[in-house]
C-alpha positions as CSV (number, residue, x, y, z in Angstrom):
1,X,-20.9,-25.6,-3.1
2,X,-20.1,-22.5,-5.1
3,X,-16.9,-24.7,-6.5
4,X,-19.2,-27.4,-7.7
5,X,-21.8,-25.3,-9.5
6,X,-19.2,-23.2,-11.2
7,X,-19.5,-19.6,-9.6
8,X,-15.9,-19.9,-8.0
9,X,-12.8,-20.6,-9.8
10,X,-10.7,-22.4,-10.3
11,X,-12.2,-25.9,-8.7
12,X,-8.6,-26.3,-7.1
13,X,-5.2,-23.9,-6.1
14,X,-5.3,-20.7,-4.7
15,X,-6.6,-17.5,-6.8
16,X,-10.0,-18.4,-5.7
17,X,-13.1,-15.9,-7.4
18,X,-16.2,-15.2,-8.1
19,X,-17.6,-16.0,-11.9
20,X,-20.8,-14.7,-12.7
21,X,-22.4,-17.2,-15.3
22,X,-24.8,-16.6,-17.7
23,X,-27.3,-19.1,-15.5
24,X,-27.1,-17.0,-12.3
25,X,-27.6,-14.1,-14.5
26,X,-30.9,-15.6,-15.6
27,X,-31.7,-16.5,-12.3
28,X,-30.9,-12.8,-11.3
29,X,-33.0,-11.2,-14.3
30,X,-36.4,-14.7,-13.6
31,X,-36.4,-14.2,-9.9
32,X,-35.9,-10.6,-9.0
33,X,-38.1,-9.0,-11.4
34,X,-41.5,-9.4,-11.5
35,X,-41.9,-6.3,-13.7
36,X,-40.9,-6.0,-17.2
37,X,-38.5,-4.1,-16.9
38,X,-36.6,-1.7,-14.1
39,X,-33.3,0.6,-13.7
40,X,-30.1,-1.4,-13.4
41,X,-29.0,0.9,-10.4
42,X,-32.7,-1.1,-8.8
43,X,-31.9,-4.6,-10.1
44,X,-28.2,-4.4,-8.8
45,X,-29.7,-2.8,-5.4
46,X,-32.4,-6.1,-5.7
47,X,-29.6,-8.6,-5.9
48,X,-27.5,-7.2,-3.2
49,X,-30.1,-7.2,-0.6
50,X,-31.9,-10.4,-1.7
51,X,-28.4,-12.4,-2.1
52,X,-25.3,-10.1,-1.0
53,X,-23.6,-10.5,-4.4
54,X,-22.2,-6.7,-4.9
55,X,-21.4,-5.0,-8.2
56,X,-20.0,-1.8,-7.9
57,X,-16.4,-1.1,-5.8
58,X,-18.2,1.6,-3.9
59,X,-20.3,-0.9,-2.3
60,X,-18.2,-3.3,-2.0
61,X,-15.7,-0.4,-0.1
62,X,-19.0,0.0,2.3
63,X,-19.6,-3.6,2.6
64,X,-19.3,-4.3,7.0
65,X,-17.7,-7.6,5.6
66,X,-14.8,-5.7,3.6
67,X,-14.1,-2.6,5.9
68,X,-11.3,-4.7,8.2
69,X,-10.2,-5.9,4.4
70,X,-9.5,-3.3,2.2
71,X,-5.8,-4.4,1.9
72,X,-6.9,-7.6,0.3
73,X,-8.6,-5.5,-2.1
74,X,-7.1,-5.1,-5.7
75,X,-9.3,-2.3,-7.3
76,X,-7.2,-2.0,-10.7
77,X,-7.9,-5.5,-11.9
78,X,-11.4,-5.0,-10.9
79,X,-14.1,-4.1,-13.9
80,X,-17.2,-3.1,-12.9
81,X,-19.1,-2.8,-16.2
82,X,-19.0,-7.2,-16.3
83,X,-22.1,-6.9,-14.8
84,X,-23.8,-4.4,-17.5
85,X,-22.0,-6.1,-20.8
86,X,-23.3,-9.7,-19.3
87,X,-26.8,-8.0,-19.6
88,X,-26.0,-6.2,-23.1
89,X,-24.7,-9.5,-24.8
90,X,-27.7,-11.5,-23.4
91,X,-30.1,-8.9,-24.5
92,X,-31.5,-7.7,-21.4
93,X,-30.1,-4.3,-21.0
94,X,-31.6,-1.3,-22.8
95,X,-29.3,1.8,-22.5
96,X,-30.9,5.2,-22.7
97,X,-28.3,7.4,-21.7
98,X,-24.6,7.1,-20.3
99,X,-26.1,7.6,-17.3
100,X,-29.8,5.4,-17.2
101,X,-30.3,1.8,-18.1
102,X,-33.2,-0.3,-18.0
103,X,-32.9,-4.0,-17.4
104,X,-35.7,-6.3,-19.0
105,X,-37.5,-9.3,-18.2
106,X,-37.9,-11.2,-21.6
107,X,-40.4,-13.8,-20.1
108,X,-42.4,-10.9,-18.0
109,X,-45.6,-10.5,-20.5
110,X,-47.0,-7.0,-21.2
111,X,-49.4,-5.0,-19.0
């Protein structure tokens, strides 16, 4: 199923990954916040428990479904900011500091 909508690749041949589109990122940003807007560390904690998809190597590292695996692992290749320049380039993410980010919900009206 994930081959068919386009969040693995490629469709055929080993090298199989996850792609995060720019559709499962708006479904990310419509379903998970109700709020206008929240810290990224809560949206990426919000889609991790909701649907398991993790972000960060750290979690990933304490994943129960990765501890047998971290062999399979390649860390260097891995780049953990996608996540935050998908939300830059699509105008969601508002950074305060190096260290705080808000995400934003652009169809949440105002309180």
């Amino acid at each position: 199923v994930g081959k068919s909508i386009g969040v693995i690749v490629p469709r055929r041949g080993a090298g199989a990954r996850f792609v995060l589109t720019d559709k499962l990122l708006r479904f990310f940003v419509l379903s998970l916040m109700p709020v206008k807007r929240m810290t990224l560390d809560t949206f990426k904690r919000h889609i991790e428990f909701h649907f398991g998809f993790v972000f960060d190597e750290i979690r990933l590292k304490d994943s129960p479904n990765w501890k047998e695996k971290q062999g399979q692992l390649d860390f260097n290749v891995t780049n953990t900011l996608f996540l935050e320049q998908m939300l830059e380039a699509s105008g969601a993410l508002v950074k305060l500091s190096d260290s705080c980010s808000l995400v934003k919900n652009p169809f949440c009206e105002e309180a």
